[in-house]
N, C-alpha and C positions, 0 to 999 in steps of 0.2 A: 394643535396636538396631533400627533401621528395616529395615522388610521387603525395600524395593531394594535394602539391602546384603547385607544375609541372601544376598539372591538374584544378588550379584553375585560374591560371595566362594566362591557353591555351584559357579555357573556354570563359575569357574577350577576350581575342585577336578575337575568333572567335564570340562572338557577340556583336557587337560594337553596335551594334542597337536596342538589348531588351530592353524591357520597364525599365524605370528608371534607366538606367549602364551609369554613368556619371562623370568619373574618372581624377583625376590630374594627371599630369606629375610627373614622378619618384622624390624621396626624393633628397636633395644635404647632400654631406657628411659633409658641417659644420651642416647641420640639425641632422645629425646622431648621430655626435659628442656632440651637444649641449643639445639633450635628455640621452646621455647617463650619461653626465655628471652632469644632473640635479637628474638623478635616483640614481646614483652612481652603475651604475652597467651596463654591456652590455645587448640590446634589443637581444631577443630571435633571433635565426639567421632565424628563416624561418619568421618571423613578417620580420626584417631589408630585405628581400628578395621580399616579397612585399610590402614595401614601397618603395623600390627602382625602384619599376614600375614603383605602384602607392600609389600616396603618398595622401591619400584619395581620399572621395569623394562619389557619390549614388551608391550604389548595388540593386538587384534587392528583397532584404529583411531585407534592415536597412541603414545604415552609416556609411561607415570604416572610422574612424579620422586617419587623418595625422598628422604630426610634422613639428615644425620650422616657425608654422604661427600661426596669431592672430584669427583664427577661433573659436567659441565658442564649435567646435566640435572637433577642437585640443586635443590630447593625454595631452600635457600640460596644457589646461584650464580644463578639466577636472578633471585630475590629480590633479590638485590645490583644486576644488571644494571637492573631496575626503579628499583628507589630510586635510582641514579645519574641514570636517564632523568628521574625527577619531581624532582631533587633533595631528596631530602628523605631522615631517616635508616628505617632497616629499620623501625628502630619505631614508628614515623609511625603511626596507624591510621587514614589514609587511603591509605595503599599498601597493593595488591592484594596476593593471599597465591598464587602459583602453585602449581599441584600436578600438572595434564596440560599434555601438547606432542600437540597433534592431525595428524593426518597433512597436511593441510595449511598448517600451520606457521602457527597462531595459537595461542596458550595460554588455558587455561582457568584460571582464579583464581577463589578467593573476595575477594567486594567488601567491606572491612572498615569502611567508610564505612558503609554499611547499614543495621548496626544493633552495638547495644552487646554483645551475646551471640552469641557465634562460633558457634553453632548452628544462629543465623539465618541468619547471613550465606547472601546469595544466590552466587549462580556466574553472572559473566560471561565473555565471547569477547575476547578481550584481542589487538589485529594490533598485530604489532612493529614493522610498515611504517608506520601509519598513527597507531600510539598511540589508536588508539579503542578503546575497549570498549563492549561491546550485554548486554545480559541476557540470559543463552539459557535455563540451569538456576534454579527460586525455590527448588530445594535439592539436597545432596549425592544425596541418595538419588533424590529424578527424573534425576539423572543418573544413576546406576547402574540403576535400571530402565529407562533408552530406554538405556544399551549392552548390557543382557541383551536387552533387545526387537531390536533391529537385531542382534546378532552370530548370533542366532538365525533372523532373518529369511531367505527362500530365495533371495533376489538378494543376500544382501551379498558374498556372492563373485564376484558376475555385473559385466561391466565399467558404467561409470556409462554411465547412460540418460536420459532426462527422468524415465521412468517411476519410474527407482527413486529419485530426486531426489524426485519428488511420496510415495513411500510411505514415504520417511525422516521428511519431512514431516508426515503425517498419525497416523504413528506418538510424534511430538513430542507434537502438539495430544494425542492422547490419552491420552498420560503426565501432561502438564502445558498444559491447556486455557487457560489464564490467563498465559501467557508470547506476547505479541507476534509473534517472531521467529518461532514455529513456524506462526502461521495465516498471516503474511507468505512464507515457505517455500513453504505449499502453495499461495496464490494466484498466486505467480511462475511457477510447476508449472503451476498450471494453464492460468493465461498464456498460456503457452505452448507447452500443449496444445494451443490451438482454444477454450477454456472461457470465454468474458471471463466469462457472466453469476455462476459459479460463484466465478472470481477476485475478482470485484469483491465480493462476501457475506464471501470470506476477505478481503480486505483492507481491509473496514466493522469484521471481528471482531478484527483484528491494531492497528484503531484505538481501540478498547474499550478495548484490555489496558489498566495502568497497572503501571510508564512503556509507551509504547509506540514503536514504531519512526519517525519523525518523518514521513517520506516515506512512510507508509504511503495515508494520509488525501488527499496528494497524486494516488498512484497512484491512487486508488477515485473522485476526482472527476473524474479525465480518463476512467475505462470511464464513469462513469456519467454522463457528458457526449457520449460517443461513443453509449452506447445507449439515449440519451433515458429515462432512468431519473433522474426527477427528486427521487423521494423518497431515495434513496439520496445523490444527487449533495448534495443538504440537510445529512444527516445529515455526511458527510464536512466539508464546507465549513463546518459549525456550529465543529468541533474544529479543520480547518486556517486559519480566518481568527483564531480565537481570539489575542488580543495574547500576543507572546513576544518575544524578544529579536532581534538581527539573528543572532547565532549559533545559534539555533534556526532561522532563516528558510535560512540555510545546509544546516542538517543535512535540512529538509525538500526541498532542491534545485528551489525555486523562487522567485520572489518574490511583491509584496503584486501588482504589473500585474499579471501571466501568471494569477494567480488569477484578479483581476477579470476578464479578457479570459475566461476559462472559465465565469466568469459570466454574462459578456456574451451567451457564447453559449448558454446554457442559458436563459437567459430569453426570447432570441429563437427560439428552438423554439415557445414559445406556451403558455397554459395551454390549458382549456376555455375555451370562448366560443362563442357566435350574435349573431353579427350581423344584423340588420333594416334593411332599407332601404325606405321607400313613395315611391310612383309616384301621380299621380293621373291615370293611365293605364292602361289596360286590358291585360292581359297578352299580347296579341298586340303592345300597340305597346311593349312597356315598353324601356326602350334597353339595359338589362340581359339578356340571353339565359343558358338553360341551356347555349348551344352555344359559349358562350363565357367561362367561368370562371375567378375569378382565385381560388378557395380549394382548399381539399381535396373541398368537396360547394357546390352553387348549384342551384337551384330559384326559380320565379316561380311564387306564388300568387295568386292573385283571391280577394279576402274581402269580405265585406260592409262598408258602415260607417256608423252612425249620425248624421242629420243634423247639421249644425254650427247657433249659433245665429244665424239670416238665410240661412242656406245651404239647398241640396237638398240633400235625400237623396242621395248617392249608391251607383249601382249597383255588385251585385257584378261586371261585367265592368267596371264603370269604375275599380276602384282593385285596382292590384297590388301584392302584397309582394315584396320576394327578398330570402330566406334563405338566409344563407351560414350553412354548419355546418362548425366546424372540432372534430375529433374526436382526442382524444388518450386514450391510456389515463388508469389514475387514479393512475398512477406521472407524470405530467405536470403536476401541481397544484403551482402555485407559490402558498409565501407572502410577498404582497409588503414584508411588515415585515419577515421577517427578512433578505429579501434588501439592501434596505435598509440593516439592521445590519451586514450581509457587508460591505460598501461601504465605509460608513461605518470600519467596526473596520480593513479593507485601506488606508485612506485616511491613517489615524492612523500607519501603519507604514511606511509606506515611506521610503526612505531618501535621496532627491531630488528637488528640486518636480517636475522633467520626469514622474516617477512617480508624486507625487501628481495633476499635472494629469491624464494618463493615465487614471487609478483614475475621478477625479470625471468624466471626456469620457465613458467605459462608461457612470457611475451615470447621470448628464442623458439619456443617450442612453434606456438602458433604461426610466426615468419620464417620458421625453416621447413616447416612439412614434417617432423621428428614429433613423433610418439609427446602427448600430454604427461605430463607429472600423473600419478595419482592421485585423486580427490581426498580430500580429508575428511572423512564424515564429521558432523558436529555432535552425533548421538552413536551412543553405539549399537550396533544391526540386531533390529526387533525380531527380523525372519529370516533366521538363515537359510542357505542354498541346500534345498532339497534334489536328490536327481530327477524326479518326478515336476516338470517345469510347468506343467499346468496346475498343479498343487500348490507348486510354489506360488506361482500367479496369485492365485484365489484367498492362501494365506496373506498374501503384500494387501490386498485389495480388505479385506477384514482388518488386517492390523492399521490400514487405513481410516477406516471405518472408525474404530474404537477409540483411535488417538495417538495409539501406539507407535507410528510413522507418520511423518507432517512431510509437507511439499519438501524443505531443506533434505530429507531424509532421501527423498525419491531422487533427487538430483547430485548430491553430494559423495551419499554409500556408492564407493564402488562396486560392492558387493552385488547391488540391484540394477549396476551399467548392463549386464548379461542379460535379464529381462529386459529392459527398456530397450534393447538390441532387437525384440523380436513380438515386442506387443508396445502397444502405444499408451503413453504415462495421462493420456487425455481418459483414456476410458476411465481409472481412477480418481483424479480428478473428480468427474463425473457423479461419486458418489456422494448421495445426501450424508450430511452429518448435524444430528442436532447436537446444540448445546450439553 
């Protein structure tokens, strides 16, 4: 038997008295036999393991259902309630196998679809609202080691916090490092801590998993759009423009435009570059001035230069340079094939000309140097433009705060391009927000 259940079955023995652990007497083997023959298939052996303890009953964070009885919270009346919902019979083996009710009223199943041997089978999140289900657990026994890990943890009795939301989290990932949901957890956590840069690393590793959360890769391309983190926004955009279906494009809760447009604006951030401009005028007269700059850095040189042929020599105070230096970190290096491919692949997908035209107005734009489209906000603008632009600021950063503006808002309104032009969309970012 796997070590997490060893050590979940120890865990009840030794506290027979925490709050809510209020358990049946072990399964009988005609009950055994009677589910399994209802499924048409053998119970996972570490499940049959403990139910053979315990054969439901209260946990200290939801409702394990038993078998072999008329309980409403029975493996079987559940089971039933399932197979009604997918139509299909119990013994389907693509109906989910339930076996906990979580305290927030979504079920936890094995996914029988999975694979051919019930051992394998993974554990997904199962909402009865919604009829979705996510991966949470890649096995019984990582879930019995994150409920020994968390019931023993020193806040699980302490009311919910962000805090203890991000340490349920992190305590996931290091049960089961390779499940989606749990790096997705701690970067929402972090979130919304103040943390983008830390968020955005958990929600690049929450796009790795496989499968992984669909809107993860979303999330990580709007921080790392907001925080001029262009190797990262890459990475993301490689996996979110990648061709799928329109119901994947759903589950990712955006489209192929609002992509391109997040594109649009990451490429006009700018890579590295110097620009050179010659004068065949002297630097005192040149019409370009340091005192008057249109980049991030400008300077006027006087250089020598080599006679032309028929020409004079010209002097070094006769001919000037001005050098514009635009400076980005090396997380601002764009490549411009794949961006390209981005384009291209969003172009193929979308599901209206008005959206294909859209997608290619970005792509022209971006390869010709000519002025971006407008962005399209997705909300309509919480804080309008005040003339008073530190006012303004401090209201964006409040409507932040309270909920009223989300990341898509800060990057999309163009109304809020003109601040982000002069204050940096990190400092926001920045701010706590609890639940």
């Amino acid at each position: 038997m796997h070590r997490g259940v060893q050590e979940f079955i120890e865990w009840i023995r030794k506290n027979s008295g925490f709050s809510r652990l209020s358990l049946n007497p072990g399964a009988t083997t005609a009950a055994f036999s009677q589910i399994e023959t209802l499924i048409g298939a053998p119970l996972p052996q570490d499940l049959r393991f403990v139910l053979s303890h315990y054969n439901g009953g209260s946990l200290p964070s939801g409702q394990l259902m038993g078998i072999g009885g008329r309980d409403p919270n029975a493996i079987e009346a559940v089971l039933a309630i399932l197979a009604e919902r997918a139509a299909k019979p119990i013994s389907d083996p693509d109906l989910l196998l339930p076996f906990f009710r979580t305290d927030e009223g979504s079920v936890l199943a094995f996914d029988r679809s999975a694979a051919p041997i019930s051992d394998t089978w993974p554990i997904v999140d199962y909402s009865s609202e919604s009829g979705v289900s996510r991966l949470v657990f890649r096995t019984f026994d990582g879930w019995c080691r994150f409920c020994v890990a968390d019931w023993n943890a020193q806040d699980f009795r302490e009311p919910f916090t962000l805090e203890k939301y991000l340490n349920r989290g992190l305590r996931h990932v290091a049960i089961e490092p390779d499940v989606s949901i749990a790096h997705a957890t701690v970067a929402h956590a972090l979130r919304r801590l103040g943390k983008p840069e830390k968020a955005l690393q958990s929600y690049l590793r929450a796009g790795r998993c496989v499968p992984s959360q669909p809107w993860c890769d979303w999330e990580a391309l709007k921080l790392a759009a907001l925080l001029g983190n262009h190797r990262k926004a890459i990475e993301a955009a490689t996996r979110l423009c990648a061709r799928a279906p329109e119901k994947r494009w759903g589950e990712r809760e955006t489209t192929p435009a609002i992509v391109a447009d997040v594109l649009g604006i990451i490429a006009d951030q700018g890579p590295n570059r110097v620009n050179v401009q010659a004068s065949d005028k002297s630097a005192a007269n040149s019409p370009i001035k340091p005192s008057a700059p249109e980049g991030p850095a400008r300077t006027v040189l006087s250089v020598p230069d080599e006679p032309a042929r028929g020409r004079k020599p010209v002097l070094m105070d006769d001919l000037a340079v001005v050098v514009t230096l635009h400076r980005y970190s090396p997380e601002r290096l764009l490549n411009r094939e794949l961006l390209l491919r981005f384009f291209d692949q969003l172009s193929e997908q979308c599901g209206t000309q008005g959206e294909r035209a859209r997608v290619n107005s970005i792509r022209k734009a971006v390869f010709s140097g000519e002025p971006l489209p407008a962005t399209l906000p997705i909300n309509p603008t919480a804080v309008p433009k005040v003339q008073n632009k530190e006012q303004w600021w401090e209201a964006l950063k409040q409507a932040y705060r309270s909920g009223e503006v989300r990341d898509d808002d800060l990057l999309l309104d163009p109304v809020y391009r003109e601040l982000g032009s002069e204050h940096d969309f990190a400092e926001i970012l920045s701010i706590y927000r609890s639940f």
